[in-house]
C-alpha positions in Angstrom: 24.8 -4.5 -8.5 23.1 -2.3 -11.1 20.4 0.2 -11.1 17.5 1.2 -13.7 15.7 4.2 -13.7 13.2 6.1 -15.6 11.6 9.0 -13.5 9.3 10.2 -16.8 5.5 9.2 -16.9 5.2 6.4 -19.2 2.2 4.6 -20.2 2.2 0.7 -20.0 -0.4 -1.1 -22.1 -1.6 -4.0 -20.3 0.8 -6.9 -20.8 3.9 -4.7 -21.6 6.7 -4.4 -19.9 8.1 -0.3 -18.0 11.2 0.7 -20.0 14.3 2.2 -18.1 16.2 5.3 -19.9 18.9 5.6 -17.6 21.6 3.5 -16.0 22.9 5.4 -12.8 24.8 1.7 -11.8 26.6 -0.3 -14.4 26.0 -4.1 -14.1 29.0 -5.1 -15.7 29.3 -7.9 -17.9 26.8 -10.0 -15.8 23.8 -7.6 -16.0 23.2 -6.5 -19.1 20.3 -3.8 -20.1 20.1 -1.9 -22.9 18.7 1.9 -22.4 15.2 2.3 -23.2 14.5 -0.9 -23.2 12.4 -3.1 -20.4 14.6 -6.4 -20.3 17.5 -7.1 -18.2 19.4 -10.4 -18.8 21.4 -11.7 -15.6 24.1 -14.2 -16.6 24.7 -17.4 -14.4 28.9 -17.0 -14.3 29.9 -18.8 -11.5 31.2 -21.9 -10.2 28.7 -22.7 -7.6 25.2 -24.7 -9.6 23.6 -21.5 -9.6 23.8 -17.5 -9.1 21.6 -15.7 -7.4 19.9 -12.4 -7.7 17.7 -9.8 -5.5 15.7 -8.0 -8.1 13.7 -5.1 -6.2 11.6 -2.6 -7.8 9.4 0.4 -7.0 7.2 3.1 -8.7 4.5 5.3 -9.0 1.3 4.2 -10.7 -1.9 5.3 -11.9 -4.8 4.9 -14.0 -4.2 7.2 -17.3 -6.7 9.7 -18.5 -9.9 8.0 -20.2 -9.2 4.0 -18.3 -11.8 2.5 -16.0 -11.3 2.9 -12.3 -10.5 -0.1 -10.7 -7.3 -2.3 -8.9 -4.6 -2.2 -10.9 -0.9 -4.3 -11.4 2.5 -4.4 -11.9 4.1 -7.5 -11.3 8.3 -9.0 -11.8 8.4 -11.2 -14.1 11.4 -14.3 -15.3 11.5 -14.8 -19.0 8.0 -12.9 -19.2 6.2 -15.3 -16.5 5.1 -13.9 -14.1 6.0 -14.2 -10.1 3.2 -14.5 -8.7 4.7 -13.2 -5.1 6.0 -10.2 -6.9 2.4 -8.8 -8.3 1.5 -5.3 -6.5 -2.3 -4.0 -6.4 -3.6 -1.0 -5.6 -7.3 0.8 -5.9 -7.2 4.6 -7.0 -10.4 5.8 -6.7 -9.8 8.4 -9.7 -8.0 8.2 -12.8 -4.7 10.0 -11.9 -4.8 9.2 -8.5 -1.0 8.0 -7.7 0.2 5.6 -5.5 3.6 4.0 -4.9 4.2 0.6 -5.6 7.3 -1.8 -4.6 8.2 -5.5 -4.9 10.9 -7.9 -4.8 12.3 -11.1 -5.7 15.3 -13.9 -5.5 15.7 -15.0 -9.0 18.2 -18.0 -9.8 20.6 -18.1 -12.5 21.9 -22.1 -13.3 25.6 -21.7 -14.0 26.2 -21.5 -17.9 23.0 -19.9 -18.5 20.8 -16.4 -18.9 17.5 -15.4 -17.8 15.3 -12.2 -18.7 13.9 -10.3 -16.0 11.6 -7.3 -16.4 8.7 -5.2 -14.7 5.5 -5.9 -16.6 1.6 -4.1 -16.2 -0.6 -7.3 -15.6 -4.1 -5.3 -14.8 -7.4 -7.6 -15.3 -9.1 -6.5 -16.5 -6.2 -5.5 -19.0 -5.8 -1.6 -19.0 -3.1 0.5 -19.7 -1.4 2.5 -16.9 0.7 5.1 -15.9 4.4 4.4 -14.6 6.4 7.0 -13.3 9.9 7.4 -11.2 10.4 3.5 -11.7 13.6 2.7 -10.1 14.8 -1.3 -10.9 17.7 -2.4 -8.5 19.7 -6.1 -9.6 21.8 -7.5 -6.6 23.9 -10.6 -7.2 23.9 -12.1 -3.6 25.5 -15.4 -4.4 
């Protein structure tokens, strides 16, 4: 298990991904994330065909001083596609106006191989927004 943080306001342009500064739980050599970056490789070491791995996120957002009110997005995504199932909404009706977000995922890891998983803005219309207290939690669960 591992855990990513990052509980400063950052702004996320549409179509990049949050960055986590801190690392409160070590992954080990299976989950590896480098500081102040936004990616977070999982490695499929195992025997079985496949590993498995609950990726769960929450976080504040908001629209940034000088966007456009509207819905706005944050979605999981697997080797920067999108999961669909993973994409959270919501409507402030002022910029600045914060509300908390969460999602979650099972992502599968073939044995022998690596995938990239990381927390990107995907607002349409494309807008930047405000992340803050992001929390990223990796589970391997098989």
């Amino acid at each position: 298990m591992a855990e990513f943080t990052n509980v400063f306001v950052q702004q996320v342009a549409a179509g990049q991904n949050a960055v986590f500064s801190e690392t409160p739980v070590s992954g080990g050599c299976n989950i590896l994330h480098r500081e102040g970056a936004g990616n977070v490789t999982l490695r499929g070491a195992c025997s079985q065909c496949r590993a498995r791995y609950k990726i769960t996120f929450g976080a504040n957002i908001a629209i940034p001083t000088g966007g456009t009110v509207g819905p706005i997005s944050i979605a999981i995504t697997v080797d920067g596609e999108r999961l669909g199932s993973s994409i959270a909404t919501v409507t402030p009706a002022a910029v600045g106006d914060e509300f908390n977000v969460f999602s979650a995922a099972f992502v599968e890891v073939p044995r022998g191989c690596c995938v990239t998983v990381a927390v990107q803005n995907v607002s349409v219309p494309a807008q930047a927004i405000e992340v803050q207290n992001a929390n990223l939690i990796v589970e391997r669960v098989c």
